[in-house]
Every structure is written in structure tokens, then in C-alpha cells.
N, C-alpha and C positions, 0 to 999 in steps of 0.2 A: 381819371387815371386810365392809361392805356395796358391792354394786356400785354402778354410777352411780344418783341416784336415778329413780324415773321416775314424772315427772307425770301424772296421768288425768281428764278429766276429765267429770264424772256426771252429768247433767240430767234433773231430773224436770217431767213435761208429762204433762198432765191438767185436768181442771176447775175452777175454782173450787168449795171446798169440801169436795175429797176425803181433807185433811190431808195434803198434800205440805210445809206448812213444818211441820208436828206432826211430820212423820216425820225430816226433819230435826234437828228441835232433840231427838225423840229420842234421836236414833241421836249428835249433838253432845254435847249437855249432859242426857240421862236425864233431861228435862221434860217435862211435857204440861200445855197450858196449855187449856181446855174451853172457855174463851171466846176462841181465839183469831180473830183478826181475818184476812181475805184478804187474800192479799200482793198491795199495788197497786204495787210495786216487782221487779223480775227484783233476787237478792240470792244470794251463796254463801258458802262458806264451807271453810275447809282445814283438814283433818285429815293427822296424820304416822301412816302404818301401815308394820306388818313383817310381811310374808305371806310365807312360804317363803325367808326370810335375803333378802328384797329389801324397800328402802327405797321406800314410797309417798307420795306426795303425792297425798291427793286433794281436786282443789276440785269441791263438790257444790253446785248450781244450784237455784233453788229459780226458777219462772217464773209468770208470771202468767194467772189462770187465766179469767179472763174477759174475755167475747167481744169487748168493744170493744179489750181490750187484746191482743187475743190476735197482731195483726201483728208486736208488739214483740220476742214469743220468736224467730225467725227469726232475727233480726240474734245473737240472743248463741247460736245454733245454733253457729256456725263453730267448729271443730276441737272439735268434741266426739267422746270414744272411746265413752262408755257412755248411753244413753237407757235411763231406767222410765219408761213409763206406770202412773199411779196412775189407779183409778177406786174410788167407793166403794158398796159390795156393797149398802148400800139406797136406792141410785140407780140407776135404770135408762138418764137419760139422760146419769150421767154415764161408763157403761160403753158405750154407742153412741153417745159422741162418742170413743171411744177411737181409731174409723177415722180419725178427722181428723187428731189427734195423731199416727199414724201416719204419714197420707202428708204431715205437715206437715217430720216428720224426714227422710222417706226421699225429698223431693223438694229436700230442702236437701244431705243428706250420704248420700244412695245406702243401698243395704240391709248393705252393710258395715259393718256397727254391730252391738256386742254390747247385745242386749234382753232387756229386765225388765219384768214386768207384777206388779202388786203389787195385790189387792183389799185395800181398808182399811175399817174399823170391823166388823171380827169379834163385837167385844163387843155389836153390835146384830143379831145374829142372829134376833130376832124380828121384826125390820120389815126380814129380806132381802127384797129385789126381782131381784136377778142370781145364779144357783145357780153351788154349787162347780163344775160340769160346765161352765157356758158361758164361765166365768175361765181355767179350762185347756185348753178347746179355744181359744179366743182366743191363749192364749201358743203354743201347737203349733202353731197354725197360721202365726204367723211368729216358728218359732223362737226364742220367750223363754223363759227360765229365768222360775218363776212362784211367788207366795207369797199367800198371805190373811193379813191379818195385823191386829193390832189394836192401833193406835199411843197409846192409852187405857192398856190392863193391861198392854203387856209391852214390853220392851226387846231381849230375846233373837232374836225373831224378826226383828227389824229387822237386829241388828248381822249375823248369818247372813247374811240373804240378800245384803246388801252384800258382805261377803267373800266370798261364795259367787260373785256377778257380776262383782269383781273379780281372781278365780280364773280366769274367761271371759275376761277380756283379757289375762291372762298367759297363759294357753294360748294365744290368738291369735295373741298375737303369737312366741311359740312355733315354732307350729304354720304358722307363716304359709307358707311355701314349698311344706306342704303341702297337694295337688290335691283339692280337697274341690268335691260334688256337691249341689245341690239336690233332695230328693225331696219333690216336692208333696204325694205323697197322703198322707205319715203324716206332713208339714207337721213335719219336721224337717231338717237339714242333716247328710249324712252321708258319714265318710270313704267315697271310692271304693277306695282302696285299705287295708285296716286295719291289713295288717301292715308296709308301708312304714315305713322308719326315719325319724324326722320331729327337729326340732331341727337344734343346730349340731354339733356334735364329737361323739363317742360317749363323751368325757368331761364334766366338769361337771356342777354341780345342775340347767342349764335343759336343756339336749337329751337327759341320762340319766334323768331326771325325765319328761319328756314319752314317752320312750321306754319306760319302765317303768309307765306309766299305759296306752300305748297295746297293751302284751304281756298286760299284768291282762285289758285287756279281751277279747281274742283268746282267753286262757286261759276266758275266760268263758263265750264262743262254743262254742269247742272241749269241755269238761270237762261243762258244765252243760246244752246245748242251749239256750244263751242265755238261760239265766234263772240270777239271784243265787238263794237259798234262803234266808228264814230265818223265823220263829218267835218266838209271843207267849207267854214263860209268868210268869208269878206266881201268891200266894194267888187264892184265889177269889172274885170281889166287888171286884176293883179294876179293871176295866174294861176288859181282856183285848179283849174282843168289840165293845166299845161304842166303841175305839181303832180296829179294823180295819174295823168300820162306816164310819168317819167316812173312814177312806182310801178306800176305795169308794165317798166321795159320797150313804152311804144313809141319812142322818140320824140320829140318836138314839132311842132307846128307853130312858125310864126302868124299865120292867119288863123288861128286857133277862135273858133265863133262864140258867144257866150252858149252858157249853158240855159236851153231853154226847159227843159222838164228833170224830171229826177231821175238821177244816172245812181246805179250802183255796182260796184265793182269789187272783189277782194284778193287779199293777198293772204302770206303766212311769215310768222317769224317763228323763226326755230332754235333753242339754245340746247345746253347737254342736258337737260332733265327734260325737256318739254318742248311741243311746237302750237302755237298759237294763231289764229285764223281771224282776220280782223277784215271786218267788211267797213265800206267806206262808202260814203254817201257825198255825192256831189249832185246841190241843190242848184235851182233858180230863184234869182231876188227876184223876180216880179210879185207883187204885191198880192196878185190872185192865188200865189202859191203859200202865204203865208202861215196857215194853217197845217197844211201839208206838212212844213218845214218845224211849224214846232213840234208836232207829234215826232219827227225824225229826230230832233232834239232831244227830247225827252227821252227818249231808247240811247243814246248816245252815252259812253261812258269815257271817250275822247275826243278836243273838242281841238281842230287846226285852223286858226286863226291867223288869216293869209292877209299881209299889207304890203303894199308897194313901197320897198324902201325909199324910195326919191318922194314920197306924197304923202303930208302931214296926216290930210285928211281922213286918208284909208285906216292909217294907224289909231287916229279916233274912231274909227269906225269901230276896229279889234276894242275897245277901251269900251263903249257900249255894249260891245255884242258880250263882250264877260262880264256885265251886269246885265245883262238881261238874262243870260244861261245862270247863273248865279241864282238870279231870284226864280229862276223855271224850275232850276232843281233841287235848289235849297228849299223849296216849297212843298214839296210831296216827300221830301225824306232826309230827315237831320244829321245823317251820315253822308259827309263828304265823298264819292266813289265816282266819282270823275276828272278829269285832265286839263289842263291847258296846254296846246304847244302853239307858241307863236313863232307865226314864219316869217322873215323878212325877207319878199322875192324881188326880183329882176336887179342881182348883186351886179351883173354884168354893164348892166347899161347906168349906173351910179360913176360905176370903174370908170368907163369909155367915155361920158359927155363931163364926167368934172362935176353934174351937179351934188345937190346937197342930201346929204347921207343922214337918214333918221333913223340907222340901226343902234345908236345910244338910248335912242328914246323907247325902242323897242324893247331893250334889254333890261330898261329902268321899270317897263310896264310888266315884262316879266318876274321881276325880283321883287316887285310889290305884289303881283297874284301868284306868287311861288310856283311861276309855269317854267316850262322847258322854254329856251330860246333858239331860234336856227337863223341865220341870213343866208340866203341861198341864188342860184340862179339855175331856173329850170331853161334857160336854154342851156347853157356849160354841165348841167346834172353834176354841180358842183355840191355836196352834203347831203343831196338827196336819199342817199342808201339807208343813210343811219338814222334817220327822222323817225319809222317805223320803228327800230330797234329800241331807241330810245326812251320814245312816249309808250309803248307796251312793258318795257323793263320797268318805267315808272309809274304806271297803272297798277301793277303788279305788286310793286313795294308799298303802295298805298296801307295804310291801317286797316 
């Protein structure tokens, strides 16, 4: 039995022409339409979703995005829970009209709003004009959850980040009684008090839930010195490096050399309660580093699991390597507090040569070890944003 249901409702605001109703009838009806037309109409739409045994309703706003029309969004402003700003990444002015969209919400419905910043048309990566760098310092700085994404090639990225945003209103509203803190300088919102008990009863799915997500965290603080752990490994030549490049913002290299010693690097995810610091481990298979590698294992509480989508082989490889972590960690400790996410890389050259596509077999491998799945292509830095976001949000709701 579901509880009462609960309406939300989404509004996207932005420019004329950054695919806010493409992203839309994506994320609706898994269409893209290349020629389509700007909406000279403010138009939504309602979808029935089940996120954590609760019943949603959401009706999702699509507004209009040019300038003469632009007074009219205001008025369908009222009682909205969730704002995206869309901007799109080879428009520079349609990512600094973003301030306007922002104080055009925040002077209608206050900064109490759960925010999303979405950069669109990834698949045109050659005629970028706004860097991954200045998209996410944009969301940090007023506290959005944030994604690049390319409402062209993929579908995945879109339905994510949506549930992922409307994960932020159910914590919200959650969470709401607790005393939460503005800190400017790292332009995130962060609990004051973190181990305060937050929710309703210390029974139920919503305040045991919130209450078990808020101890993971603490655990995290405490155990790790505030960093997740985890580690890139597969065959060699499936893009290991060229994956955690891209999370770093550092572009692509197609001459990209193996990895000969142990590189480590880190990043941050940040959502409206909390920001989370995940260091990353990119190892060497050479055989002399064996030992090295599984100590690095062992620390590890996420594990990315990189195969060449076009090469059976590699994909077996992922299919060993999660029994072998399996028996590494299931062996020193009988509590499950580790990750799978498997990656399917080089989506691009699958596309281009026509060969044969073993992202089925991926997804089958994943739904049998109840891991995250991504098919990706770290030249296009097509999914790449949200991989982090994901596998930490799902670390995090672990038991």
C-alpha cells in the first residue's frame, strides 16, 4: 500500500533554444525531434512515478523561453517545488542569462526551492563555448544538483537526474524541521548539526530512512576522514584513464597511454544536506602491482567497472573482477558496504563502425549483481557527469 499521493511540481526556465521541451518529451515519450520548434506556449505534462514505495505525481512545465515572452513565466511560477535551469553548453549567452532565470524564481518563490542546473547538447562538444568547470561552479554556487547531458543520444541521463532531483524534495521535505545552515564559501547548504535525529518517529520508511542516510554519512566523516574510496579497474584499452580524466574536467586524449603506477585523484559531490569528497584510484594491471592493488581494494567502498562496449572479452573480465571483490570483501566483513557501477565505454565508436554492441549483456550483468549501469563515451563526455552523483547517492542509501 502506497501512502497519500504527493504532487510536485517541476519547472524548467531557460533560453529559447536550449532543448527544455526536447528534454521533456525525452524524458515523456523517449523522442527527439531535431527540428523542433520553440515553445511559444508555457505547456506541461504529468507523469505517475514510485520512488522509495511513494506515489508521485509529477506535472513538469515546460516555459517560454524568449525574451518578449519571457514576463508570462512568472505568473505559472506559483506553487512550484522544483526549478532546472537549462542552458546550452555551445551558447555562451544562453549560460549568462542563467542569472536572470534565477533571480526571476528566487524573486517569485524565495531561495527555498530545490535546484537543478542541466548543461544540454553534450553531443556538440566541438563547438563548446561554456566548460564543464564554469556549469558546476554555477550549480555550487547556489546549491544545485547539476548534470550535462545530451537530450540527442541518450535517455538515461535525463531520467537520473530527474529522480535524482526528486530524491531532493523528499529529503526536503523529510528533513524539513531540520536546522540547516547556509555556507557561502564552498556555495553549498550544509547540515549544522549532522548527527541530529531528523524525520518523524524513529519508526517508518521516511524518518528511518532519512535517519540512516544521515548516520552513512557520519560513518563517512568518522571512518574515512571524509572521503568515499573507490577505484577504476578493467582490461587495458577500455578507457580506465580517459573516464577519470573527464571527471576532472581535463579533456580527452585520444593517445591516452596506459596507466603504469597508481594515480590518485579526487573529486566532490554536493547535494542540499551534505557534500561528499570521493577519492579515486586508478591502478596498473601489471602483475607486479598486484598486491598494491588489492590492498587499494580492500579500502574501496565503490568499485567502477570499465568494459569496452564493442569487446566481449573485457565485459568478462568486469564479471570476474566482481567475484573476486566479492570474495575480498565479503571476507573480512559480513556486512555488504560496497558498490558496483559498471561502465560501458567507447559508446561512440559502437555508433560510428556498426559494430556489435554488448551494452545488453552489460545491463544483464548488472541486474544480476544489483549494480548501477552506464554506457558511455568518454570521448563525446556523454553520461559522464552523473556517474559520480549516482554511485555516491547509491552508496549512501546502502543499509
Amino acid at each position: 500500500m502506497f501512502e497519500e499521493e504527493i504532487e510536485i511540481k517541476l519547472i524548467l526556465l531557460g533560453e529559447s533554444g536550449v532543448g527544455k521541451t526536447s528534454i521533456i518529451k525525452r524524458y515523456y515519450e523517449d523522442t527527439f525531434n531535431p527540428d523542433q520548434e520553440s515553445t511559444l506556449s508555457t505547456n506541461f505534462a504529468t507523469k505517475d512515478l514510485v520512488i522509495n514505495n511513494k506515489k508521485i505525481k509529477l506535472n513538469l512545465w515546460d516555459t517560454i523561453g524568449q525574451e518578449k515572452y519571457r514576463s508570462l513565466s512568472t505568473y505559472f511560477l506559483k506553487e512550484t517545488e522544483i526549478v532546472i535551469l537549462v542552458y546550452s553548453i555551445i551558447s555562451r549567452k544562453s549560460f549568462n542569462e542563467l542569472n536572470y532565470w534565477y533571480n526571476l524564481f528566487v524573486d517569485n518563490l524565495g531561495k527555498n526551492i530545490i535546484l537543478g542546473v542541466i548543461g544540454n547538447k553534450c553531443d556538440l562538444i566541438s563547438k563548446q563555448e561554456v566548460s564543464d568547470k564554469e556549469g558546476i561552479e554555477f550549480a555550487k554556487k547556489h546549491n544545485a544538483l547539476f548534470a550535462q547531458i545530451s537530450v540527442k543520444e541518450n535517455k538515461i541521463g535525463i531520467d537520473a537526474f530527474i529522480d535524482n532531483i526528486i530524491r531532493e524534495y523528499l529529503r526536503s521535505k523529510i528533513d524539513k524541521d531540520f536546522e540547516i545552515v547556509e555556507n557561502r564559501e564552498k556555495g553549498i547548504i550544509l547540515n549544522k548539526e549532522i548527527g541530529k535525529n531528523i524525520g518523524g518517529n524513529d519508526g517508518g520508511c521516511c524518518g528511518g530512512k532519512a535517519k540512516a542516510r544521515k548516520k552513512k554519512y557520519v560513518d563517512i566523516i568518522k571512518n574515512n576522514k571524509g572521503y568515499i574510496q573507490s577505484i577504476f579497474l578493467g582490461e587495458n584499452n577500455v578507457g580506465k584513464t580517459s573516464l577519470i580524466k573527464r571527471i576532472k574536467n581535463e579533456g580527452f586524449n585520444k593517445n591516452e597511454k596506459h596507466t603504469s603506477s597508481l594515480n590518485e585523484v579526487e573529486t566532490s559531490y554536493t547535494n542540499s544536506t551534505m557534500q561528499i569528497n570521493l577519492k579515486i584510484y586508478d591502478i596498473s594491471n601489471d602483475e607486479k602491482n598486484r598486491n598494491q592493488n588489492i590492498e587499494k581494494m580492500k579500502q574501496c567502498q565503490i568499485f567502477f567497472l570499465v568494459y569496452d562496449l564493442s569487446k566481449n572479452e573485457t565485459l568478462k573480465k568486469v564479471g570476474d573482477l566482481i567475484n573476486e571483490i566479492k570474495e575480498l570483501k565479503e571476507g573480512e566483513n559480513n556486512k555488504k558496504d560496497f558498490i558496483f557501477v559498471i561502465i560501458g565505454n567507447k559508446k561512440d565508436l559502437v555508433e560510428k563502425n556498426g559494430k556489435k554492441n554488448y551494452e545488453e549483456d552489460g545491463k544483464t550483468l548488472s541486474t544480476k549483481n544489483n549494480s548501477i549501469f552506464f554506457p558511455v563515451s568518454a570521448l563525446d563526455n556523454s553520461e559522464i557527469q552523473n556517474i559520480i552523483a549516482m554511485a555516491i547517492e547509491s552508496y549512501i542509501d546502502l543499509p
